[in-house]
Phi, psi and omega in degrees: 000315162326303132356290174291357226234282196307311208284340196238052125243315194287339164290333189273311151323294187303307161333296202290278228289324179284299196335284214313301181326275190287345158287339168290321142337267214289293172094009185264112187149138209268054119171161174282147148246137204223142186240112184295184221231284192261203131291149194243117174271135170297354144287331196270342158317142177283129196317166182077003148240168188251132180255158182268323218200133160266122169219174189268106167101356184227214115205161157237103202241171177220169186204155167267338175301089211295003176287307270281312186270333164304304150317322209247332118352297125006257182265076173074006183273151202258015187175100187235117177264156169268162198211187144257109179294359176247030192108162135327301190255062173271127178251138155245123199295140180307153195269168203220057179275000000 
């Protein structure tokens, strides 16, 4: 049971880790959720994002900027996922094209 516990964190952990990667490449998402290093203060951000959600030990922030997790990297985050701003489960009314 043990065995499987480690192996199925350690896949999961590699997921995260392909994300961080290829999103750190790219930046293609309309926002981050960023895992400080330390603490992260919101003056210590690089210019040009915004954050939408403060939370304890995380933000979610956004940018126009295509460096923007690379920047934010820059400064000291030990970990930026791409994200959606408004969530996961956001329903949206079907488009009438």
């Amino acid at each position: 049971m043990a065995r499987r516990t480690g192996t199925a964190i350690a896949v999961i952990a590699a997921v995260f880790a392909l994300f961080a990667v290829v999103f750190a490449a790219t930046g293609a998402a309309p926002a981050a959720m960023v895992f400080p290093a330390g603490s992260i203060e919101p003056d210590a951000l690089p210019e040009g994002i915004s954050i939408l959600r403060w939370g304890r030990g995380f933000a979610v922030v956004t940018s126009e900027r295509s460096d923007y997790v690379r920047a934010l990297y820059g400064r000291g985050a030990l970990l930026v996922l791409p994200l959606r701003k408004s969530g996961c489960l956001t329903l949206r009314p079907a488009s009438s094209t």
